[in-house]
N, C-alpha and C positions, 0 to 999 in steps of 0.2 A: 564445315571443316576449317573452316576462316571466321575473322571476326565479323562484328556487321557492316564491316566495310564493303565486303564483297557485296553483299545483297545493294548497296545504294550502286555499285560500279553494272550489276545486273539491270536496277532499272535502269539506267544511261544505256546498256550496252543493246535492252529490249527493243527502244525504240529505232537504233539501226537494225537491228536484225528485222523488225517489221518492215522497215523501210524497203531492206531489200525483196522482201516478198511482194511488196505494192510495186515495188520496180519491173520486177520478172512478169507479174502479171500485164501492167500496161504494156508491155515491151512485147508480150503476148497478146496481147488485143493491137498492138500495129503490125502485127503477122510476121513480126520479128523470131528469128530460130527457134523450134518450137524447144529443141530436148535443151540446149543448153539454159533455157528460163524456169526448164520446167525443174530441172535441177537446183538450180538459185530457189525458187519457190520450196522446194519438197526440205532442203537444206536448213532455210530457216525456218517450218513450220517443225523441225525435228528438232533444234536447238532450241526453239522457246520452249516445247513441251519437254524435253530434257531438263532445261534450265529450270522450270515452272514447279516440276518434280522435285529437285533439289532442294529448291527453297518452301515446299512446301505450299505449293500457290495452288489449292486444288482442284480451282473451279477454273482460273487459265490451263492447267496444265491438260483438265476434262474436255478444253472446248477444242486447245489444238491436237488433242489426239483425234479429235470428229475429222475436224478439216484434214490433215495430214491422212488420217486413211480412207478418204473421198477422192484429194487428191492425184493420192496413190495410180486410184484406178483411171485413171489416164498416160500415164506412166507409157502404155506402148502407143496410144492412139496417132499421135503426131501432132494433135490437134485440140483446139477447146473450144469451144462456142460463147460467144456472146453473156447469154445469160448465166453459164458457168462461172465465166470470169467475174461476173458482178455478184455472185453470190461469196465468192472468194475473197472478194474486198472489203465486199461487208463484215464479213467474220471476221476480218483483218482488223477494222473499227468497232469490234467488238470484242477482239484482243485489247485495244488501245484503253477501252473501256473500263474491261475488268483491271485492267493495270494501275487506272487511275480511282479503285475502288468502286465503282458505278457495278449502277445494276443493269444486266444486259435484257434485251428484246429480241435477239438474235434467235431464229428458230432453225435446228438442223437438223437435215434430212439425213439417210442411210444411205442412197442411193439416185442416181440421175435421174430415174424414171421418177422417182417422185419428186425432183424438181421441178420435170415438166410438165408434171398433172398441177400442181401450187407453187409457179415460178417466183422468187424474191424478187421484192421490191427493187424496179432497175436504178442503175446509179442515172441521174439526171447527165444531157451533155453538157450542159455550164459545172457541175460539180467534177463531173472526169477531168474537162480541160484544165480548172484550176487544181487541182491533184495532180496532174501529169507537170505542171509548170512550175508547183512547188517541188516534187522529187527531183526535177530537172535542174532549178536553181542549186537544192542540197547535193546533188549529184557534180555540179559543175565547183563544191564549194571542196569536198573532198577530195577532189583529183585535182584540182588546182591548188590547195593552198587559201583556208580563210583566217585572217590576221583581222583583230581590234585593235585601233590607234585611239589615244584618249588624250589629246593635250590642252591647257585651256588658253594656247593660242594658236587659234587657227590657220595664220599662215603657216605654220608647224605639221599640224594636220594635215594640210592642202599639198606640202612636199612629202609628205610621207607618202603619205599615200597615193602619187603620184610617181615616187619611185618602185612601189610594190605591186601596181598596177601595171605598170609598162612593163613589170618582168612578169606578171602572169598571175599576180596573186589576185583572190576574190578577198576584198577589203568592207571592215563598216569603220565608219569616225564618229568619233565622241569630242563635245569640248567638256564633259562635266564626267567626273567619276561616278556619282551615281545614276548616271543614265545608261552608263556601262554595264553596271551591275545587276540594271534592271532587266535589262538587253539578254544577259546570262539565264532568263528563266527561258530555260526550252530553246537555248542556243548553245551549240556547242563549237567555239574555232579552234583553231592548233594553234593559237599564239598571240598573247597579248602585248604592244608597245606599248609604255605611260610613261606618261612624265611625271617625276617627283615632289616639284613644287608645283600643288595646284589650291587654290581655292575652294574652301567649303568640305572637303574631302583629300588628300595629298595621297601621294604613289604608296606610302606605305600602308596606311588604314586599307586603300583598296587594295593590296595584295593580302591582306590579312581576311580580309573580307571573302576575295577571289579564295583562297584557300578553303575556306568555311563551306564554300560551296563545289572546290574540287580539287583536292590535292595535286591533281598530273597536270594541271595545266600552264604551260610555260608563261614567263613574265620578266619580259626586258626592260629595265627604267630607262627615259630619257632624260640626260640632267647638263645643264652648262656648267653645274658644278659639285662635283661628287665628293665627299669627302670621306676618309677613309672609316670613318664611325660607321655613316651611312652604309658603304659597301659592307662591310661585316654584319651592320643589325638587318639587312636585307635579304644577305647570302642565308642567312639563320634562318629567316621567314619563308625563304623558297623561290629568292628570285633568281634569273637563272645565266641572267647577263646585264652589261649597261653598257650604253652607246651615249658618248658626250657631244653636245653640241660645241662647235658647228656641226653637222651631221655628214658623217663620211657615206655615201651611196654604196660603196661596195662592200663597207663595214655591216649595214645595214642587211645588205641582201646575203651576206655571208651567213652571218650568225644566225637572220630568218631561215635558211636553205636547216643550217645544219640543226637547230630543235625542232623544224618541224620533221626534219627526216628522221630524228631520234626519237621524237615523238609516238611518228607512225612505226617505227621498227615497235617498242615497247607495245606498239596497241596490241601490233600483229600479233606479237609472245602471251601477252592477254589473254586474244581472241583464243588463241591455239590450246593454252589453258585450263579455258571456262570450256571450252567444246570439250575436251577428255571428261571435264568435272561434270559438264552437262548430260553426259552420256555413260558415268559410271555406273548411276545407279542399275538403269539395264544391265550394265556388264554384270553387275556385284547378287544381283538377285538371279540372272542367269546361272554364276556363278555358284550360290548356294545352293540351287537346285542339282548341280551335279555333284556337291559334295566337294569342291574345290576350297575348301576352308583355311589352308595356310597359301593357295595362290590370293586370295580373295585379303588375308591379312596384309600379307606380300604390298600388292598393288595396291593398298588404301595407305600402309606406309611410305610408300614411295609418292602416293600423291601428298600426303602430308608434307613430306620434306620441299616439294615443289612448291607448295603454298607457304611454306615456313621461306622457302629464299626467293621467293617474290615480296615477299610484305619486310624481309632483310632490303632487298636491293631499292624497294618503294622510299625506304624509311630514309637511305643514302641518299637517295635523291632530295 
């Protein structure tokens, strides 16, 4: 219903939705609340297979309708067992799999009794613990605030980030732009500081680059001297503020505060979004079966229009 943009913002948006089902479950294997993980869990196993549907993915979309109606049937229990939850993870890595084109080995059952006559292969405990440690880091990076600094001089670096550290934020430092960039495969922060004049690479190439690779992602230059060329060929590119040295601390924490909060509002309107979009088709085939054919028009025009003033209000941005 959208251009192909959508589909690249789907695989980005895939792998947190996975995320938070490996979250629920570990959270469930430390005997953490059962109904409210089990909902985070049942949540995102219905939005990848919604999603998976949309786009057409139809061997993702086949493997989470298996898990999701397994799932299901724990729903009143209170409870999950050890080797359930490993079997749950696995299929979770075999989500990750099919996403990344791979051919799976993942074998699924109907039913629990037949997991316990041919239980899966259990997760090793060195492999749980660094799994729990990496969701734990991305977990602390999200609710905190993770910011990239990239200057190529380091004592630059060393106060930045020792300003945005002492108020809370989860920081990485770069002295070289394309280490940055490299950094960007299969990271995702709310917010990049750079400096302008750099070596081998300068602020601009890298926001031009940084684009190529993600439209919504903010980018503040840091410059002892801005000129007003600059500022215009930049704004044009997509950058989204500039802070001059000397470097004001409160300037700094300010303009960090307010695009990473705009940020996450826009994700949230996203999220909110791709879930109706995720979940139409159900409605729209339900729909035809009762013969609701001008509701069924109705509500695909009105999603259109949603998706026409998202990719308006993207484009302003």
């Amino acid at each position: 219903m959208e251009d192909s943009t959508i589909l690249h913002d789907f695989m980005i948006e895939a792998e947190e939705i996975i995320e938070e089902a490996e979250i629920g479950l570990l959270e469930m294997d430390k005997g953490s609340d059962f109904q409210d993980n089990y909902n985070a869990v049942f949540r995102a196993f219905h939005s990848l297979k919604g999603a998976a549907g949309m786009f057409g993915l139809d061997a993702l979309q086949s493997h989470m309708h298996k898990l999701e109606s397994l799932f299901e049937e724990k729903k009143n229990d209170g409870t999950i067992e050890k080797e359930q939850i490993d079997y749950f993870l696995n299929g979770i890595d075999a989500a990750k799999q099919i996403l990344s084109g791979e051919e799976i080995a993942f074998r699924h059952v109907s039913n629990f009794e037949d997991l316990k006559k041919d239980p899966t292969e259990p997760i090793q405990e060195e492999v749980l613990v660094a799994k729990k440690e990496e969701l734990a880091e991305k977990k602390e990076k999200k609710e905190r605030g993770f910011i990239y600094i990239v200057d190529d001089e380091s004592e630059i670096v060393a106060l930045i980030n020792d300003m945005l550290s002492d108020a809370g934020y989860v920081t990485k430092t770069f002295t070289k732009a394309q280490d940055l960039l490299n950094s960007l495969d299969g990271e995702y922060p709310d917010l990049i500081l750079s400096d302008i004049s750099m070596p081998e690479m300068d602020g601009e190439e890298l926001l031009d680059k940084v684009r190529e690779i993600d439209q919504d992602l903010p980018l503040i230059f840091i410059s002892g001297f801005i000129t007003k060329e600059i500022m215009l060929r930049s704004l044009n590119s997509g950058a989204q503020g500039f802070i001059e040295k000397p470097i004001n601390e409160n300037k700094v924490l300010n303009i960090c505060n307010i695009l990473i909060s705009r940020k996450r509002a826009m994700k949230l309107l996203n999220r909110s979004i791709d879930f109706i979009m995720y979940q139409f088709s159900d409605l729209d085939s339900f729909l035809e079966q009762k013969g609701k054919d001008r509701l069924r028009i109705s509500l695909r025009d009105e999603l259109q229009t949603i998706l026409e003033m998202r990719k308006q209000l993207k484009d302003i941005r």
